[in-house]
RODO-2510 file (C-alpha; in nm, 4 decimals, decimal comma):
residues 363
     n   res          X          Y          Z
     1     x    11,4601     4,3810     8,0397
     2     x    11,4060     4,4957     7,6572
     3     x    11,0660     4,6566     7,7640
     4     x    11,3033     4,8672     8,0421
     5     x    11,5736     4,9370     7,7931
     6     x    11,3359     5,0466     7,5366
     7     x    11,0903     5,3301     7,7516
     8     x    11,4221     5,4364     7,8965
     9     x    11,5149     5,4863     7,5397
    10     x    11,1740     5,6806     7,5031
    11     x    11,2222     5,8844     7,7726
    12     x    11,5430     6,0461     7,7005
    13     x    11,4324     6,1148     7,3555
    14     x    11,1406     6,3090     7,5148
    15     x    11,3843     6,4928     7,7606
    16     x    11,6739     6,5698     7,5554
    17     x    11,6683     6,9516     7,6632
    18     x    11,6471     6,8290     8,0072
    19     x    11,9238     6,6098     8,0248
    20     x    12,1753     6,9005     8,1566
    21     x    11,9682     6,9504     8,4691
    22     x    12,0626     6,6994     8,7708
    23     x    11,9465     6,7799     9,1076
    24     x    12,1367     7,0333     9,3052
    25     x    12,1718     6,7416     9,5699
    26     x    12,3215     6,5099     9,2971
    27     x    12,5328     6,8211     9,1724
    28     x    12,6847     6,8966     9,5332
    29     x    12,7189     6,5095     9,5892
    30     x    12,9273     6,4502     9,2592
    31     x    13,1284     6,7994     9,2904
    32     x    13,2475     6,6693     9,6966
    33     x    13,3319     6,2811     9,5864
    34     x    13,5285     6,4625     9,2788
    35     x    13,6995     6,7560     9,4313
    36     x    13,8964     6,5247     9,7129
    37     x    14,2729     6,5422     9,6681
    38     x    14,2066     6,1715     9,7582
    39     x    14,1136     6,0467     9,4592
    40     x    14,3125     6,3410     9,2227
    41     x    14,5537     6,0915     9,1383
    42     x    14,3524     5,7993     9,0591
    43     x    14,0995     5,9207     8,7923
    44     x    14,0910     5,7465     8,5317
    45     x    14,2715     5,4681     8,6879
    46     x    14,0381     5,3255     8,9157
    47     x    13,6871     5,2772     8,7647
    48     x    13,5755     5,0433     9,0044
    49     x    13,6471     5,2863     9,2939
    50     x    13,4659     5,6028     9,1190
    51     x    13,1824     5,3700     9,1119
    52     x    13,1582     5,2285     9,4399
    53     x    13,2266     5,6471     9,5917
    54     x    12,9173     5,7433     9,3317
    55     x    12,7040     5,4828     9,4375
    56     x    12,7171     5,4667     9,8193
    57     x    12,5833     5,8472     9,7635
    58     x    12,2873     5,7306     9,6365
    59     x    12,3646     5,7414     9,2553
    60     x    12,3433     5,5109     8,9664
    61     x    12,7108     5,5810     8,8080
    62     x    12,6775     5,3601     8,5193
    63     x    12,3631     5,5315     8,4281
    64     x    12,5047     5,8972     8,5227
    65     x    12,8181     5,8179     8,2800
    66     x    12,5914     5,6933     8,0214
    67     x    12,3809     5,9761     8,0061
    68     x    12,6693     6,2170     7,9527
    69     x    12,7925     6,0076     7,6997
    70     x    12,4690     6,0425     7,4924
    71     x    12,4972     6,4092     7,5440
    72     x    12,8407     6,4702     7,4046
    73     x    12,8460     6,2221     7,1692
    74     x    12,5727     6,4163     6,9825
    75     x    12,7766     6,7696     7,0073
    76     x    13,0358     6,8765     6,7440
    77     x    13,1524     6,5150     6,6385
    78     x    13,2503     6,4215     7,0177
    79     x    13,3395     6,0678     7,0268
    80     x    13,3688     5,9732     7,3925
    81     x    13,5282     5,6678     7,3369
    82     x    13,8390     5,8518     7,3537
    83     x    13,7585     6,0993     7,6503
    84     x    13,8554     6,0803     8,0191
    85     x    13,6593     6,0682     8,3071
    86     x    13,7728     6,4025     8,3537
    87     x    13,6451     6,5027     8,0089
    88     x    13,2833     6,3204     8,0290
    89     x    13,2622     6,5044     8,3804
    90     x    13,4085     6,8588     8,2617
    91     x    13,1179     7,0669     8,4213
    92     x    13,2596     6,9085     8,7794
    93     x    13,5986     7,0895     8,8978
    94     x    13,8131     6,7529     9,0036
    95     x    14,1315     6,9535     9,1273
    96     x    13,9245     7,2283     9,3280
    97     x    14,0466     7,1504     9,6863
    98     x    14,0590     7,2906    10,0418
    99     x    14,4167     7,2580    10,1612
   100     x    14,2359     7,2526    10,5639
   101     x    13,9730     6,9855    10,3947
   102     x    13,7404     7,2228    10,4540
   103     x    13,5060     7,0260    10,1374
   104     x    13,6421     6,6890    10,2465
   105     x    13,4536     6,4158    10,3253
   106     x    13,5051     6,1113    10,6023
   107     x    13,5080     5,8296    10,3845
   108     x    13,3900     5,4388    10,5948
   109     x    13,6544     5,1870    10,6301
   110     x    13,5589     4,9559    10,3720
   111     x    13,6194     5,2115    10,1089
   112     x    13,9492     5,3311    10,2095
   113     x    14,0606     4,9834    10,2210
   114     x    13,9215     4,9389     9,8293
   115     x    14,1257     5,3056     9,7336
   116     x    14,4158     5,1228     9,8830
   117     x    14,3484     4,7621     9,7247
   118     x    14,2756     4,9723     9,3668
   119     x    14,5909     5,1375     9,4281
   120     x    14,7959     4,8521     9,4935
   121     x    14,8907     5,0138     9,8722
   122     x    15,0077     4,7789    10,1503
   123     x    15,2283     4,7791    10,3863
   124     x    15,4408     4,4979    10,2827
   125     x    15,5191     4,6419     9,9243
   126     x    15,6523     4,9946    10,0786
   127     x    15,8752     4,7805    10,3377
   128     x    16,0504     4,5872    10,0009
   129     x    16,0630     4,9436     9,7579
   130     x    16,0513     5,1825    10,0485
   131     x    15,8610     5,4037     9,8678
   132     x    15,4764     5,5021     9,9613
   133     x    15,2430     5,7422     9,7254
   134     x    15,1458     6,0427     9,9165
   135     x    14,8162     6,0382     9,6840
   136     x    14,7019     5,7964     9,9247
   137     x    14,6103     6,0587    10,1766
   138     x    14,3372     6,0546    10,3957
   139     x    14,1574     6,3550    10,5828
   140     x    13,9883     6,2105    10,8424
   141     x    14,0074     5,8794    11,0402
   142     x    13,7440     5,6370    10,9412
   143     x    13,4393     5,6018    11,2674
   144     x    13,4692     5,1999    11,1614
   145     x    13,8144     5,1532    11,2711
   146     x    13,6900     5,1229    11,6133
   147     x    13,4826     4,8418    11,5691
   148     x    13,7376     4,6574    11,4057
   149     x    13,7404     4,3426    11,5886
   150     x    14,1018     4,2217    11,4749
   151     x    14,3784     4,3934    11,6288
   152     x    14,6375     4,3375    11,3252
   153     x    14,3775     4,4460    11,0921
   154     x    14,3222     4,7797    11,2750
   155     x    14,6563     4,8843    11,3231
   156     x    14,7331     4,7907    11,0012
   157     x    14,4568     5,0415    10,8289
   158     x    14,5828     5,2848    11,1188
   159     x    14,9659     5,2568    10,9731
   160     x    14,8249     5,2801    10,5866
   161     x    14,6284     5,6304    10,6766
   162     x    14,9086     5,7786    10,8731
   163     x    15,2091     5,6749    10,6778
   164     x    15,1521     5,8781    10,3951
   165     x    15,1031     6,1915    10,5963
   166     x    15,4129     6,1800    10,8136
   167     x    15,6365     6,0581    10,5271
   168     x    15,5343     6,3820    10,3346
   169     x    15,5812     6,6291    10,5828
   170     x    15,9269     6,4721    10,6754
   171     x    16,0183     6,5200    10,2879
   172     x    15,9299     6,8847    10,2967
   173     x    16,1310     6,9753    10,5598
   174     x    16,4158     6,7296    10,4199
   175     x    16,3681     6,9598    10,1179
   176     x    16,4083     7,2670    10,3046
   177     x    16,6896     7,1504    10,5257
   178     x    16,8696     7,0812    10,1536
   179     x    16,8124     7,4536    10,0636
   180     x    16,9070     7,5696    10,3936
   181     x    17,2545     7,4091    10,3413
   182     x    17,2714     7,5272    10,0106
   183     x    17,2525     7,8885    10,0310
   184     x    17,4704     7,8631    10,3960
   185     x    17,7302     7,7521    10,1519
   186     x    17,7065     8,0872     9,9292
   187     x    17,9221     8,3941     9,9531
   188     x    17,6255     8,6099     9,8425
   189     x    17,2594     8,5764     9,8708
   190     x    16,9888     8,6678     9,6347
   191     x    16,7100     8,8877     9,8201
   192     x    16,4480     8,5685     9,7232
   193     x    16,7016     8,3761     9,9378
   194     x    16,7501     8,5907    10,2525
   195     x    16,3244     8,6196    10,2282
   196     x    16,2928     8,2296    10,2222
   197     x    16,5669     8,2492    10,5767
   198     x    16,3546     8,5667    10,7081
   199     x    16,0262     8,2811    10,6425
   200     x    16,2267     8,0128    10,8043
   201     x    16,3390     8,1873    11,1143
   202     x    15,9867     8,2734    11,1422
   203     x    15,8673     7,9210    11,1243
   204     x    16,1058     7,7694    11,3566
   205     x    16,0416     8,0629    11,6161
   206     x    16,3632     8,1664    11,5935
   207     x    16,5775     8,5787    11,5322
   208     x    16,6809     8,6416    11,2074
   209     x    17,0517     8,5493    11,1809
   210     x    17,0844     8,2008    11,4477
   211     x    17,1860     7,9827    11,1664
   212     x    17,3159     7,7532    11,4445
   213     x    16,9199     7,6917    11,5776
   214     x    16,7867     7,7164    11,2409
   215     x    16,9912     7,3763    11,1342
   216     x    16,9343     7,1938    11,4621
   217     x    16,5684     7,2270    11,4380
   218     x    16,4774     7,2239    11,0740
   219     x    16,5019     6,8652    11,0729
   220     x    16,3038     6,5226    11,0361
   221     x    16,1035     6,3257    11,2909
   222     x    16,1653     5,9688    11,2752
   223     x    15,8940     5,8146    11,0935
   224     x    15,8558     5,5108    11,3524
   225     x    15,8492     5,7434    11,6431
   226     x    15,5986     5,9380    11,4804
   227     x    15,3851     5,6525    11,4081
   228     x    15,4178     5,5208    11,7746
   229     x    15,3034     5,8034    11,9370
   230     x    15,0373     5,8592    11,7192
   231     x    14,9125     5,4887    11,8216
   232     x    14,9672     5,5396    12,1628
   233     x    14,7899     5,8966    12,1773
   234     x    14,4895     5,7741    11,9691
   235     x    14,4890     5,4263    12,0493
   236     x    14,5392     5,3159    11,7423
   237     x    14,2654     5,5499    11,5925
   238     x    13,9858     5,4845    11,8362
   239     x    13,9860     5,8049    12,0689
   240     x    13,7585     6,0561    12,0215
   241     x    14,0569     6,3286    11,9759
   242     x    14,1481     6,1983    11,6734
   243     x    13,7622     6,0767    11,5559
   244     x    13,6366     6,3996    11,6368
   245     x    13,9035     6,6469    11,5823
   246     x    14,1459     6,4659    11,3570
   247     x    14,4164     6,4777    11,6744
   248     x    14,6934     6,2146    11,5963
   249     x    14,9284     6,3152    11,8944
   250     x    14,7205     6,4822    12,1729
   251     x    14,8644     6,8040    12,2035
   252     x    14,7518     7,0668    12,4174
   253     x    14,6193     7,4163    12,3223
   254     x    14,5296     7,7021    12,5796
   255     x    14,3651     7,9561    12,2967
   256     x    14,2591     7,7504    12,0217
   257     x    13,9687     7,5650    11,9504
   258     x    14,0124     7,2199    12,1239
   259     x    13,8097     6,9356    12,2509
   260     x    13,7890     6,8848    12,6528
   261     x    13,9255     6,5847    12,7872
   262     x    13,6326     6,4086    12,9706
   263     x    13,6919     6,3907    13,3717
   264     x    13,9121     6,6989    13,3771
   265     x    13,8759     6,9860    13,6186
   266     x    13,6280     7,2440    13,5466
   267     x    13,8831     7,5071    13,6190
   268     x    14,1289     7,4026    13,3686
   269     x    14,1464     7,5584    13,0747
   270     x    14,3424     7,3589    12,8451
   271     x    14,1838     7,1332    12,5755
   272     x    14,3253     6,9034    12,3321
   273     x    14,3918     7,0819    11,9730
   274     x    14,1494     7,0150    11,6796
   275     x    14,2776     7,0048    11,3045
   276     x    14,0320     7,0202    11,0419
   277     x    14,2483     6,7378    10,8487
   278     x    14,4896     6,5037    10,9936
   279     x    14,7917     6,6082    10,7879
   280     x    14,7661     6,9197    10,9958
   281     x    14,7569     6,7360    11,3038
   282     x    15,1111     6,5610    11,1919
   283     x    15,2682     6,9379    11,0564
   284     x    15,1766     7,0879    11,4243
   285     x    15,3078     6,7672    11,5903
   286     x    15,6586     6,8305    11,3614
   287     x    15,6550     7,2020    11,4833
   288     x    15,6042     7,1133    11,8754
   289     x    15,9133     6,8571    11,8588
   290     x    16,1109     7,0993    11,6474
   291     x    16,0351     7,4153    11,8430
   292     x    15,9263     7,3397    12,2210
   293     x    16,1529     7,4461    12,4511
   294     x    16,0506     7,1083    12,6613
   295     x    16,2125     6,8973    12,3536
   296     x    16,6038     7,0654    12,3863
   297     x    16,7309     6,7290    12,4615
   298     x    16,5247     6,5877    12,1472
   299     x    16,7007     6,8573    11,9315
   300     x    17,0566     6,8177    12,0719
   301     x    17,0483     6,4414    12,0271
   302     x    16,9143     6,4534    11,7221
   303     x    17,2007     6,6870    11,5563
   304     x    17,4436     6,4351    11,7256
   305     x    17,3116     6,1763    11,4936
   306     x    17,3343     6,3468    11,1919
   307     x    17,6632     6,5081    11,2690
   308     x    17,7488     6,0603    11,3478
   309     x    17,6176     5,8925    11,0570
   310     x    17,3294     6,0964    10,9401
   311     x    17,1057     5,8210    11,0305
   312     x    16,8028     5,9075    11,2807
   313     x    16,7851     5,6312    11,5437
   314     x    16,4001     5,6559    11,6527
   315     x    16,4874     5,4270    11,9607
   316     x    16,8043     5,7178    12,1015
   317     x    16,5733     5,9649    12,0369
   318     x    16,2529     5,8514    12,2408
   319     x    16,4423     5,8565    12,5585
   320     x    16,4319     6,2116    12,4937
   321     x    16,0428     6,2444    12,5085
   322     x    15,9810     6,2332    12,8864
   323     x    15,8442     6,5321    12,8929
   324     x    15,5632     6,5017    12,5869
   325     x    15,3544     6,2991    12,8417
   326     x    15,3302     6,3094    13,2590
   327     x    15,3991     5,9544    13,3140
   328     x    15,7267     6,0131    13,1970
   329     x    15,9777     5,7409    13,1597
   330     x    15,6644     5,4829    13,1364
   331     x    15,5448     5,6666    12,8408
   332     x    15,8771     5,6211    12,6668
   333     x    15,8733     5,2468    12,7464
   334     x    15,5207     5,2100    12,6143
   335     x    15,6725     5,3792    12,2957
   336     x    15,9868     5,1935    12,2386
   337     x    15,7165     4,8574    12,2548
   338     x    15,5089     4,9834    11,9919
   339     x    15,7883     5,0511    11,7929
   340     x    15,9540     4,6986    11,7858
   341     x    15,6505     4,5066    11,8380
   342     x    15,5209     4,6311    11,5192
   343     x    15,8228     4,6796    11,3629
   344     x    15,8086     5,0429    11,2860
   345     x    16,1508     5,0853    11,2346
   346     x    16,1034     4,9149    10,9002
   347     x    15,9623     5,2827    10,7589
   348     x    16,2242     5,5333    10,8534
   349     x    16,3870     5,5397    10,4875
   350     x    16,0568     5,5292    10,3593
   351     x    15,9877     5,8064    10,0797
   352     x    15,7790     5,9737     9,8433
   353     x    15,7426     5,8252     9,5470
   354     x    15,7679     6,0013     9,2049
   355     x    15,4372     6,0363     9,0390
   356     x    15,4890     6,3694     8,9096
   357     x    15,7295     6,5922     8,8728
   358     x    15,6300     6,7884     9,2043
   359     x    15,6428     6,5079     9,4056
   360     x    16,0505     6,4218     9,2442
   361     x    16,1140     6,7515     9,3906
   362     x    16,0229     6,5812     9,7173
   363     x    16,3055     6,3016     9,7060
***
């Protein structure tokens, strides 16, 4: 062991000028782990984590982290005893991201459940403070989950990875639907406010000037119903929709680039849409309920509620779903199971919770 320690010691002596250069393959191995908006808010924090991403890519970290300690603790009185990982890796660009994960990576099961064990995520601590950190997000679905032999374990690592996602894009819109109101209840608008309607009439498919519309689909999707169909379109994360195109909820496309559903006629030229991450799966999912002309019913009961008690009643508002698959009223059976079996209700005041003062906006 001394003998080891001691030619190592040699040998970066004799390669001081050197030390700078890694391997472009280590380079483009560090810059992906570091640039996911996974791990963004857990530098620093997690350690153990860094070090367990590092090293399943081939790479010593402890020896990586070391050598860059050496190097800047012999430049201009650096002392990295009081740097950051961030710092110690400040040639690597940690928040340089692709919003359509475009640089992400697929990470395996067993470290997505360490990020959430590091993290202190689980399920039963977001049912008591109702409260889930959407730094937690995943990109893709993990190939593992499928040959996870324990039912309860699987859909409970399908719940964690979805969660997160759903529960953000509902607080967006929740944040919209709060501006919305706010500048209906004005005399006079600013011109930055009639250009955020003009963008919001757009987005909802909708002519400039049917406020009515606007407020009856600018609204949330239950978080439970969202979850259940998810399940029941991916099977709890094991199709190959959502492991090969990151589909949560099966939805069709006719122009886009999809994936063809084995067995189907060779004539037919639909396919099932293909997101490059799964939050965009969930946003396109929001859109279709909020904009389809098949989901009217959805829409209408849904404004009863809020106009009632404000509340969103996941269970009501299934029975409204008949059309999203062709078996119907079977489909919304198979639903309202999945939502009381497992409880699913339990997330529907579930929100974001305030690491930052971006996400506070989001409350």
């Amino acid at each position: 062991m001394v003998k080891r320690t001691k030619n190592k010691n040699i040998k970066l002596k004799q390669n001081k000028n050197n030390i700078f250069r890694f391997s472009a393959i280590s380079l483009l191995v560090i810059f992906s782990f570091f640039t996911l908006p996974t791990l963004k808010n857990f530098l620093d924090k997690n350690l153990n984590f860094e070090r367990s991403i590092i090293s399943n890519a081939g790479i010593n970290f402890d020896q990586e982290l070391e050598k860059r300690k050496k190097i800047l603790d012999g430049q201009a009185e650096t002392k990295t005893k009081n740097l950051s990982l961030k710092n110690i890796f400040a040639d690597i660009d940690f928040f340089s991201t692709d919003d359509e994960g475009q640089n992400s990576i697929r990470f395996d099961a067993r470290t997505i459940e360490q990020l959430f064990k590091d993290t202190n995520y689980n399920l039963e601590k977001v049912r008591e403070t109702k409260l889930v950190n959407i730094g937690n997000k995943i990109d893709h679905l993990p190939k593992e989950i499928k040959s996870i032999d324990s039912t309860k374990k699987r859909k409970r690592l399908f719940i964690q990875i979805v969660l997160p996602l759903i529960v953000e894009e509902n607080a967006k819109i929740r944040l919209d639907r709060k501006e919305l109101f706010r500048i209906l209840g004005k005399n006079i608008n600013t011109q930055k406010e009639k250009n955020w309607l003009k963008e919001k009439f757009k987005q909802y498919g909708l002519s400039d000037g049917d406020f009515y519309s606007l407020k009856v689909r600018m609204d949330e999707i239950p978080v439970s119903l969202a979850l259940a169909q998810a399940a029941k379109e991916t099977g709890w994360g094991t199709s190959r929709f959502a492991q090969e195109g990151n589909a949560l909820f099966g939805q069709w496309t006719w122009n886009g680039e999809g994936i063809r559903p084995a067995g189907v006629d060779k004539d037919a030229k639909h396919k099932v849409a293909r997101f490059a991450v799964l939050k965009a799966s969930v946003r396109a999912y929001q859109r279709n309920l909020n904009t389809h002309s098949s989901y009217i019913e959805f829409r209408k009961e849904r404004a009863i509620q809020r106009d009632n008690d404000e509340k969103l009643d996941s269970l009501k508002l299934v029975n409204y779903l008949d059309k999203y698959a062709e078996t119907g009223q079977q489909y919304i059976d198979v639903l309202k199971k999945i939502i009381k079996q497992n409880s699913l209700t339990d997330f529907d005041d579930v929100n974001v919770m305030p690491t930052s003062n971006k996400t506070k906006k989001l409350i």
